[in-house]
MIGUGU-972238 format. One record per residue (C-alpha): residue number from 1; residue in one letter; chain; y negated, x, z. Coordinates in pm, 1 decimal, decimal comma. Layout:
// MIGUGU-972238
    n  res  chain         y         x         z
  NUM    A      A         Y         X         Z
...
//
This chain:
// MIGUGU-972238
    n  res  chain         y         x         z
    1    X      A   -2158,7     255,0   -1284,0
    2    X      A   -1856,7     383,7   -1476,2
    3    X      A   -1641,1     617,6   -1260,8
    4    X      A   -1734,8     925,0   -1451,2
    5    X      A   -2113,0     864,8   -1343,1
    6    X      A   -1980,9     802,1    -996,4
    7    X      A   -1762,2    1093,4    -978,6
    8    X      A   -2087,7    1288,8   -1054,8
    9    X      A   -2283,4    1123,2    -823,1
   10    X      A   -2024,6    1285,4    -537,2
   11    X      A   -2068,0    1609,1    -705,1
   12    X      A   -2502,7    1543,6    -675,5
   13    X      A   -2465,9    1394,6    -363,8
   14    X      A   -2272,6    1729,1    -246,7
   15    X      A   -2569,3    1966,2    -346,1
   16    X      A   -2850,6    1749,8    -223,9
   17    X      A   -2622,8    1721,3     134,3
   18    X      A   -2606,1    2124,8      82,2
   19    X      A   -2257,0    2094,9     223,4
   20    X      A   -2118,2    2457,2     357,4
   21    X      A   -2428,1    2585,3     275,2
   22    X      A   -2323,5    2961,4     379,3
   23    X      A   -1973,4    2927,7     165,1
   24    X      A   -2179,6    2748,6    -118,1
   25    X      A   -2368,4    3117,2    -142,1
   26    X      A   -2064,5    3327,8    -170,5
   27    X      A   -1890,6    3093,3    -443,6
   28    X      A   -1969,0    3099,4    -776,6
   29    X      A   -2031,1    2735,3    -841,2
   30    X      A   -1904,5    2399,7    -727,7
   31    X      A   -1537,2    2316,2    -820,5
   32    X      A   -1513,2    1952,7    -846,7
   33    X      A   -1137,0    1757,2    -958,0
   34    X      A   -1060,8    1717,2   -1318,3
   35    X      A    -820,8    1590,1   -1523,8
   36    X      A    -770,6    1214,2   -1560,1
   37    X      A    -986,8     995,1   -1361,0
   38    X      A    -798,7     709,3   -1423,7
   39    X      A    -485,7     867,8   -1284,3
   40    X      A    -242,3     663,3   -1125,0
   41    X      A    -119,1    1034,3    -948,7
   42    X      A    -388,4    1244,0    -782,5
   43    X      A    -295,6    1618,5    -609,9
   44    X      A    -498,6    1750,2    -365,6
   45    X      A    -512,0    2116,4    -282,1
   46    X      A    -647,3    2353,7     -25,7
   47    X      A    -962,7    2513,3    -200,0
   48    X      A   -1063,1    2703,9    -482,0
   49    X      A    -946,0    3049,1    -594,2
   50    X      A   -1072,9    3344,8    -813,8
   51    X      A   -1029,9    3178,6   -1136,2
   52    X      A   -1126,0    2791,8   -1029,3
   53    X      A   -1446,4    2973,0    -918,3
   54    X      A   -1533,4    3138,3   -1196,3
   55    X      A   -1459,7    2812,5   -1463,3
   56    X      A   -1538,4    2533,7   -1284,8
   57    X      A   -1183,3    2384,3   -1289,0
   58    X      A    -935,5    2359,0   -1023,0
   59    X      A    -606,0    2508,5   -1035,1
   60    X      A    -648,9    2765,2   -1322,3
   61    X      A    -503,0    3043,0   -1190,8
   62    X      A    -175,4    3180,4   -1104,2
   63    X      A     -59,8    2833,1    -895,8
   64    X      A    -210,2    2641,9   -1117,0
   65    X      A      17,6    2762,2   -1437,1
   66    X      A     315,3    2735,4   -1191,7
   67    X      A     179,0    2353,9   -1113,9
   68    X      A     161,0    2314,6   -1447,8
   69    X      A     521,0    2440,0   -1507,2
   70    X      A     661,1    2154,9   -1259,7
   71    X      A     449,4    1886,4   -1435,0
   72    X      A     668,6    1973,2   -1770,6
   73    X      A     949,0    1971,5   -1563,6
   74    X      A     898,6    1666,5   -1425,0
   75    X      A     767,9    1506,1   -1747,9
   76    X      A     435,2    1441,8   -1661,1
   77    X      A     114,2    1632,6   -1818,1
   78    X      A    -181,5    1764,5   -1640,3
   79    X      A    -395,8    1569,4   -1864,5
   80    X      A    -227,0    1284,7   -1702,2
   81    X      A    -335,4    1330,5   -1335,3
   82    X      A    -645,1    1394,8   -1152,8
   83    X      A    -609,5    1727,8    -937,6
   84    X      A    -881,4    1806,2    -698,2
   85    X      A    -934,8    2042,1    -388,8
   86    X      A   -1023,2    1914,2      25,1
   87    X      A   -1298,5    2221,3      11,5
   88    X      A   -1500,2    2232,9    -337,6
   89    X      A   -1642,0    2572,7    -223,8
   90    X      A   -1416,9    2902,4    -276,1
   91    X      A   -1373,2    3061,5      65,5
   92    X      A   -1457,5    3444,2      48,2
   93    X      A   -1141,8    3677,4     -17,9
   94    X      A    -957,1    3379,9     -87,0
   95    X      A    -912,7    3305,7     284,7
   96    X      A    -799,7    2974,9     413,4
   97    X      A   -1034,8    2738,0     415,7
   98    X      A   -1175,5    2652,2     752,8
   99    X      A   -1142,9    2310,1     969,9
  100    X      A   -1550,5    2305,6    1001,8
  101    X      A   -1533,6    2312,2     619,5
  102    X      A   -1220,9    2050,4     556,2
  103    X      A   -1396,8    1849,3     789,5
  104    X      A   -1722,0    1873,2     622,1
  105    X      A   -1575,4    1787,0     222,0
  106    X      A   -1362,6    1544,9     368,1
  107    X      A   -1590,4    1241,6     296,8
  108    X      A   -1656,8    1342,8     -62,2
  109    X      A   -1312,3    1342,7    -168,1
  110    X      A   -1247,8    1035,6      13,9
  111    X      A   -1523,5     908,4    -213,8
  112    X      A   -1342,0    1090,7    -506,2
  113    X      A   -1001,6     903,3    -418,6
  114    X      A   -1172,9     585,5    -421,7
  115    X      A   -1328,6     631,6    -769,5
  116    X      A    -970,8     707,9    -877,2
  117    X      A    -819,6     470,7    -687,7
  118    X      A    -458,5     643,3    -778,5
  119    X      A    -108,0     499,1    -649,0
  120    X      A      -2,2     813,9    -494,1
  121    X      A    -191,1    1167,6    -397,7
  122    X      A      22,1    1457,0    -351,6
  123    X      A     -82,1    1690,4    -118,0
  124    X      A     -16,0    2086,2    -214,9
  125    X      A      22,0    2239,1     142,4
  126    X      A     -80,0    2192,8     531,1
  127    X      A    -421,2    2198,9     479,5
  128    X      A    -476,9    1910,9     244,6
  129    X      A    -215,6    1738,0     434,1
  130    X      A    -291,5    1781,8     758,0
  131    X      A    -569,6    1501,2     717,0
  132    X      A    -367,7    1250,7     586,9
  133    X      A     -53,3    1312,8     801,6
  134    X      A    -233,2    1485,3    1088,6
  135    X      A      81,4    1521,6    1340,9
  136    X      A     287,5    1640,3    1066,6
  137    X      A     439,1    1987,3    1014,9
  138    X      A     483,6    2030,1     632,8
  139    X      A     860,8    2224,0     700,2
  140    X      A     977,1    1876,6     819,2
  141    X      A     779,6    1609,8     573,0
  142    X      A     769,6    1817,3     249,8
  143    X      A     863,0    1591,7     -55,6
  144    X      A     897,3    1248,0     191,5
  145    X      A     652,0     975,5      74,8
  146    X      A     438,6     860,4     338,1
  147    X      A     267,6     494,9     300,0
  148    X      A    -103,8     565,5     550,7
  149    X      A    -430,5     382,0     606,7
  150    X      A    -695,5     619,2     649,7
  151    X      A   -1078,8     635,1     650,6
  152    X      A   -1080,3     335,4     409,4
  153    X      A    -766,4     467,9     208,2
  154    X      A    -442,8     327,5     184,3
  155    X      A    -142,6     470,9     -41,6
  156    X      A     126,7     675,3     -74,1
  157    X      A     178,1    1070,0      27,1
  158    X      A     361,9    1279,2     -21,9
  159    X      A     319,0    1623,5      72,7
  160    X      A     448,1    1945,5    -115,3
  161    X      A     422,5    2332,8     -44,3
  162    X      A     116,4    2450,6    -234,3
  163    X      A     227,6    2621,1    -573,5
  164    X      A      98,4    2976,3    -425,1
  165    X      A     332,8    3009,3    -132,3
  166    X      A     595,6    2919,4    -319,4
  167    X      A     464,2    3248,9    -581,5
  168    X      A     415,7    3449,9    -274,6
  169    X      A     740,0    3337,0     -95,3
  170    X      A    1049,4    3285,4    -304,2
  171    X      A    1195,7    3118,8     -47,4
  172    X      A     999,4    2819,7     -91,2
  173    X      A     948,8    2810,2    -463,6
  174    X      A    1343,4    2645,9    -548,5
  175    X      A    1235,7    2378,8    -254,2
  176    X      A     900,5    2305,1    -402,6
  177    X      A    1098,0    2282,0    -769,4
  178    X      A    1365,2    2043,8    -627,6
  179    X      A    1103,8    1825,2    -412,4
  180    X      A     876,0    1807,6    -752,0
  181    X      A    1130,6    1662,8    -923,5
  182    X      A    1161,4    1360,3    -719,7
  183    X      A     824,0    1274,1    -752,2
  184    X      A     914,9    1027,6   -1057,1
  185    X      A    1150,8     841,5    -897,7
  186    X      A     960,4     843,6    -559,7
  187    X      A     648,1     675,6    -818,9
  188    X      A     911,2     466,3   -1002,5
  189    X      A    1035,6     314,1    -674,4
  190    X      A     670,9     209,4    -578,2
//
């Protein structure tokens, strides 16, 4: 099977398994990763918002534009990467997404990393990082690449503020800039 066919095969196996059932009937639709599945970089963020809910595609919105910003910046193109979500369900009034919820997606997208199989997955924020670096605090590991074996999965991450607090908190938004633009050399060095 190609990894397109098994990459929907997560998404089928996700609906049969009626995963979050109760979030599942306040969302819109599924939002499954996209970009490219043959991505050697794969980011992961919290769940989907408004817009991601209403098309299908993950970071669309307001965070996702700014994402998409920091990719030029960087030199890198979305097309180029695979970006995906832990929860594939938006959470009502855009709340964060629960740990019964994380806990419950967290299979499928370690399914969905192994289809992609990438060299490094960036985590945007606490809550997609918190599984792969559970002890961590992001304030003291953000942009610091991480080598972890993990339910199967071994690679690099490195964790980042999510695009949105650094929108909603200017504070953050030069750090997530200057800790985006070492991602390059962080891959290069690899």
């Amino acid at each position: 099977m190609d990894k397109q066919s098994q990459l929907d095969q997560v998404r089928a196996d996700i609906l049969q398994d009626n995963i979050c059932a109760d979030l599942a009937l306040q969302a819109t639709q599924l939002v499954m990763g996209d970009g490219n599945i043959n991505a050697d970089i794969v980011f992961i963020g919290e769940a989907p918002g408004k817009k991601e809910d209403e098309r299908g595609i993950p970071f669309i919105g307001a965070a996702g534009t700014f994402l998409g910003q920091m990719l030029e910046a960087a030199g890198m193109v979305r097309s180029d990467v695979y970006i995906t979500n832990i929860v594939k369900y938006r959470p009502p009034n855009n709340r964060d997404p629960s740990p019964t919820e994380k806990k419950a997606f967290w299979p499928y997208l370690l399914k969905e990393l192994g289809i992609i199989n990438p060299k490094v997955i960036i985590t945007l924020g606490r809550h997609s990082m918190e599984y792969f670096l559970p002890d961590a605090k992001i304030g003291d590991v953000h942009g610091q690449p991480h080598l972890v074996n993990l339910d199967g999965f071994t690679g690099t991450i490195i964790p980042l503020y999510h695009p949105a607090a650094a929108l909603y908190n200017g504070s953050l938004r030069q750090t997530l800039i200057d800790d985006f633009m070492t991602v390059p050399d962080i891959i290069a060095g690899l």
